[in-house]
MIDO-76437 format. One line per field, with one value per residue (C-alpha): residue number from 1; residue in three letters; x negated, y, z negated. Coordinates in nm, 4 decimals, m for minus. Example, Ala and Ser with C-alpha at 12.3 -4.5 7.8 and 13.67 -1.06 7.14 Angstrom:
REM MIDO-76437
i = (1; 2) .
aa = (ala; ser) .
u = (m1.2300; m1.3670) .
v = (m0.4500; m0.1060) .
w = (m0.7800; m0.7140) .
REM end
This chain:
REM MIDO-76437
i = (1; 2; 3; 4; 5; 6; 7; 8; 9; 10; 11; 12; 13; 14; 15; 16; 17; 18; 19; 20; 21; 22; 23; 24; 25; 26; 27; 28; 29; 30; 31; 32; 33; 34; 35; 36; 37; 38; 39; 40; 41; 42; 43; 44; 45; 46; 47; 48; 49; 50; 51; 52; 53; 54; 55; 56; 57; 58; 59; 60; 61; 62; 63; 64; 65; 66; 67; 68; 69; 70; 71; 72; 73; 74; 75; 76; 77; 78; 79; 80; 81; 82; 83; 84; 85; 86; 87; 88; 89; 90; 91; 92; 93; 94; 95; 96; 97; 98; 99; 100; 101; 102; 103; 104; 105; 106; 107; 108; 109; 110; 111; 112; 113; 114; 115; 116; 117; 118; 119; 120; 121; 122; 123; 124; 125; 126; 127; 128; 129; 130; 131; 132; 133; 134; 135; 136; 137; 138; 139; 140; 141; 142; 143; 144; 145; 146; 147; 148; 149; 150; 151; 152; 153; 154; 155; 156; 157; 158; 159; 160; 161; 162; 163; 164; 165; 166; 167; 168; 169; 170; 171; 172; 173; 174; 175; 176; 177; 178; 179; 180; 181; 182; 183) .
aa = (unk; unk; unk; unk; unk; unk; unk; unk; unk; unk; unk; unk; unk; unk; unk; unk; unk; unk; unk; unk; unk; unk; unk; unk; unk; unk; unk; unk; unk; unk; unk; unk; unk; unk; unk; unk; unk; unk; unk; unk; unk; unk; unk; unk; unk; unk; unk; unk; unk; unk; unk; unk; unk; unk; unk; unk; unk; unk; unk; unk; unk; unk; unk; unk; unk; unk; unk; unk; unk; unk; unk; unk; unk; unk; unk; unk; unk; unk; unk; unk; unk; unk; unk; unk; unk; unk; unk; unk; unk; unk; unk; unk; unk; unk; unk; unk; unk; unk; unk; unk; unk; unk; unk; unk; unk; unk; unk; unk; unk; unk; unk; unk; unk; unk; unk; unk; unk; unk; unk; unk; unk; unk; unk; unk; unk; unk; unk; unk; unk; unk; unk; unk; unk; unk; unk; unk; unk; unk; unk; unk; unk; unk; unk; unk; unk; unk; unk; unk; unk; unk; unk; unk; unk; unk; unk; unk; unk; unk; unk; unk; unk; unk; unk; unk; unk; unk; unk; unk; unk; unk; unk; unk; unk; unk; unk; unk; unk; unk; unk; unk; unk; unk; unk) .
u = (0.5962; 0.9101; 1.0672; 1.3445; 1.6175; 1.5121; 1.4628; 1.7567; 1.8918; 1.6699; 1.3018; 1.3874; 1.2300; 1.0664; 0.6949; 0.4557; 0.1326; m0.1994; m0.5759; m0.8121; m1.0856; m1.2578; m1.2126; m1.4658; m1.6825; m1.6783; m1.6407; m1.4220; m1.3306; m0.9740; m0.9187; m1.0652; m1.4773; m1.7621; m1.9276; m2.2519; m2.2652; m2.3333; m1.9662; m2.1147; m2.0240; m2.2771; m2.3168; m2.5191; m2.7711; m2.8079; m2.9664; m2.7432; m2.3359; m2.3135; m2.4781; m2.3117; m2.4034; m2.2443; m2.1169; m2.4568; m2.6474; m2.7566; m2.7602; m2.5841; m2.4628; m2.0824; m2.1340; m2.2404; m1.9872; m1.7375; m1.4842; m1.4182; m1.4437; m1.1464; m0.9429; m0.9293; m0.8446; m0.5750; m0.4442; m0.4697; m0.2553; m0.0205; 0.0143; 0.1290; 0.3229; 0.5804; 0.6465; 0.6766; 0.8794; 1.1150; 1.1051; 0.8626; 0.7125; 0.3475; 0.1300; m0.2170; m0.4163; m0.7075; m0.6541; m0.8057; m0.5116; m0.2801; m0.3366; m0.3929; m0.0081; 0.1250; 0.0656; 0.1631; 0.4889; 0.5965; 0.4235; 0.5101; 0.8856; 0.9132; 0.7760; 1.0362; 1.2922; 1.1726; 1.0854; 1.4687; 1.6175; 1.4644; 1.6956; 2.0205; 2.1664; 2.5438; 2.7761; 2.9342; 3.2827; 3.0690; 2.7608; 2.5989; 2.5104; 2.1464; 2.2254; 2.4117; 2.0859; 1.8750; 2.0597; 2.0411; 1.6882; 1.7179; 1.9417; 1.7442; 1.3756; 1.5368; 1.7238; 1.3254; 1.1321; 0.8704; 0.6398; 0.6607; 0.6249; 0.3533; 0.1698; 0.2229; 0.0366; m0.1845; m0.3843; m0.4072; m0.6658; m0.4936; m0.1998; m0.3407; m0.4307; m0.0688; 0.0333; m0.2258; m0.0878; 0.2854; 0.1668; m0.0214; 0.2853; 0.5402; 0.2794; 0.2812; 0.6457; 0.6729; 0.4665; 0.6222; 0.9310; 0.8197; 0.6625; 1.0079; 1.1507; 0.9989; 1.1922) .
v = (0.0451; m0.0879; m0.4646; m0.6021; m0.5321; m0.1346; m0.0716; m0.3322; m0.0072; 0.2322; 0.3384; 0.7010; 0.8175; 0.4827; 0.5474; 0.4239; 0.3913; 0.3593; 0.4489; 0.4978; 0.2339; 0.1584; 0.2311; 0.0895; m0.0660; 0.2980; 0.3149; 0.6194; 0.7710; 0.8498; 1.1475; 0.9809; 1.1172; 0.8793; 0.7144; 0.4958; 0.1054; 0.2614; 0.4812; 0.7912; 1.0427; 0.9926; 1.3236; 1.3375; 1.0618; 1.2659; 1.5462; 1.6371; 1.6709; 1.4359; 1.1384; 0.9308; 0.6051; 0.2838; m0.0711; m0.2407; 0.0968; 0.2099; 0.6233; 0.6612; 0.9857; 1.0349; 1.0614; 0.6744; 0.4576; 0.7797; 0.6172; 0.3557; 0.5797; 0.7813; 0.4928; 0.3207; 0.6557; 0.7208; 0.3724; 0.4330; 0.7314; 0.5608; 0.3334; 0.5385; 0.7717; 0.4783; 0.5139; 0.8451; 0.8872; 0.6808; 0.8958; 0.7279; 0.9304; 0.9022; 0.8936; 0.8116; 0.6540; 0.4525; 0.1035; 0.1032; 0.3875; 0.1984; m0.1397; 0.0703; 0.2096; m0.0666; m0.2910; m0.0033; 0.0421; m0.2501; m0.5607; m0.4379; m0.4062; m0.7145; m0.8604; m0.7331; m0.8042; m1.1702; m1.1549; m1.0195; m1.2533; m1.5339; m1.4114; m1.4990; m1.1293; m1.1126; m0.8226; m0.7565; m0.5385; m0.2890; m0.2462; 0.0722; 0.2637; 0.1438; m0.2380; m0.2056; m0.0390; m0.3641; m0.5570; m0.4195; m0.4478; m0.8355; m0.8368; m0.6327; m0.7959; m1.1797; m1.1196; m1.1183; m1.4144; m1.5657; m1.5600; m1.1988; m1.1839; m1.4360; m1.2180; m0.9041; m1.0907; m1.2836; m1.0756; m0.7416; m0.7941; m0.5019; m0.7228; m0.9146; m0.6146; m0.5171; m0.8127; m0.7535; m0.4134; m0.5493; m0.8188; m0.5497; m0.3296; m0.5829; m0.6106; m0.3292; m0.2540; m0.5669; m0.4540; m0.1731; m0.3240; m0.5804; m0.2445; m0.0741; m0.3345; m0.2374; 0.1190) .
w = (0.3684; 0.4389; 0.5217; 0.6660; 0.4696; 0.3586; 0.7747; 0.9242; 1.0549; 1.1536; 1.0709; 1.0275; 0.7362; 0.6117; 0.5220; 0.7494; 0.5826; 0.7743; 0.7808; 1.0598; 1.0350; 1.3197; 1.7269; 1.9639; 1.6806; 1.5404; 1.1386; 1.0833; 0.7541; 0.5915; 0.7961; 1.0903; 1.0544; 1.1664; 0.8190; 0.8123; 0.6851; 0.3153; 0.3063; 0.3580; 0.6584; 0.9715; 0.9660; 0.6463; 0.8217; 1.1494; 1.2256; 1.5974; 1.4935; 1.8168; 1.6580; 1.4526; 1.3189; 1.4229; 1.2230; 1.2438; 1.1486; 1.4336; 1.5311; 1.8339; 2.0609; 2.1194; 2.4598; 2.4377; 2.5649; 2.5568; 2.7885; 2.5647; 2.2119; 2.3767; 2.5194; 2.1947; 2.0160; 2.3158; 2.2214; 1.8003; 1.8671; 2.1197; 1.8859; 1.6036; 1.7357; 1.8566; 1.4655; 1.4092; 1.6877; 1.5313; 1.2258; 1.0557; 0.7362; 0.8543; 0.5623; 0.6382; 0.3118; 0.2656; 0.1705; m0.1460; m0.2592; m0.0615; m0.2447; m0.5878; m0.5359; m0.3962; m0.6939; m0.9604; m0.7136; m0.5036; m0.7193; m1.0346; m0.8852; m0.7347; m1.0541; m1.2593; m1.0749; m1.0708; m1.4567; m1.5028; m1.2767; m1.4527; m1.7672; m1.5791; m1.6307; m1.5055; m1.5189; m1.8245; m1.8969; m2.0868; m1.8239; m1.8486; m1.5274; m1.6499; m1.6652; m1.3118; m1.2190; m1.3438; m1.1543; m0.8279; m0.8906; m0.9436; m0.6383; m0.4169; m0.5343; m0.5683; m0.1622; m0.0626; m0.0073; m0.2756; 0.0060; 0.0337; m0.3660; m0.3578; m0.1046; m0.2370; m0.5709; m0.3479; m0.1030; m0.3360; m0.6355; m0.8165; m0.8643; m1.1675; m1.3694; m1.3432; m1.4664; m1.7593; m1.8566; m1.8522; m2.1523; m2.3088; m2.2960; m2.4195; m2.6786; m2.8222; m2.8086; m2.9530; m3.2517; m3.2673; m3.2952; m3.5960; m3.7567; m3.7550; m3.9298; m4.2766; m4.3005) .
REM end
């Protein structure tokens, strides 16, 4: 998970993120296991441990087709080891985790960085190592495009309940804060 400014350098020990899905019309799990149509691994809908059961439902043997099963896995792992040769941190994740940490980590980031940099913060003589902190964020998050925001917001549906649990949080604190005032 990385862009063009955190890898303009090198891709050594940027996190490469990536799940097995599918190789030769073959649904594979997270750790790269044939599963069935309904989630579940083909194994539990087969009697043989060479059967497995294919995108449109249908039990087939391994030894199907075999030539192209293992040339697309050849070319999956090709593929992604031209990362982690470069020094890539290979993490291998479903994408429902993936989009799940990516809005609680790079949305809600790039959101606050555009929420703060709509406040017109500038450097003061007094800035704490916080404050210098905050805006490096606005810096960093603001020197990407809005298309990249927008995206980020845009093609992961976990995006909007983040931005639901920020206004609940500022709601509360903001309570909280109106509740303090009566000591």
């Amino acid at each position: 998970m990385f862009g063009p400014d955190s890898a303009r350098d090198s891709w050594r020990g940027q996190t490469f993120v990536y799940e097995r899905t599918r190789i030769d019309k073959v649904l594979l799990g997270e750790s790269g296991e044939k599963i069935n149509k309904s989630g579940r691994l083909a194994a539990e809908k087969t009697d043989k441990e060479s059967s497995f059961v294919d995108s449109q439902g249908t039990i087939r043997d391994v030894h199907e087709n075999s030539n192209a099963h293992v040339e697309g896995m050849d070319r999956m792992e090709r593929f992604l080891s031209i990362w982690e040769e470069e020094g890539c941190q290979m993490t291998p994740l479903s994408c429902k985790d993936h989009d799940t940490y990516a809005a609680d980590s790079q949305f809600i980031t790039h959101l606050m960085g555009r929420i703060l940099g709509q406040q017109g913060l500038q450097p003061t003589p007094i800035d704490t190592r916080g404050f210098q902190s905050v805006l490096k964020l606005i810096e960093n998050t603001n020197a990407d495009s809005f298309d990249l925001f927008y995206g980020l917001y845009k093609f992961n549906r976990n995006s909007g309940d983040t931005i639901e649990r920020l206004r609940d949080a500022l709601d509360t604190i903001t309570r909280s804060l109106e509740e303090h005032k009566s000591y």
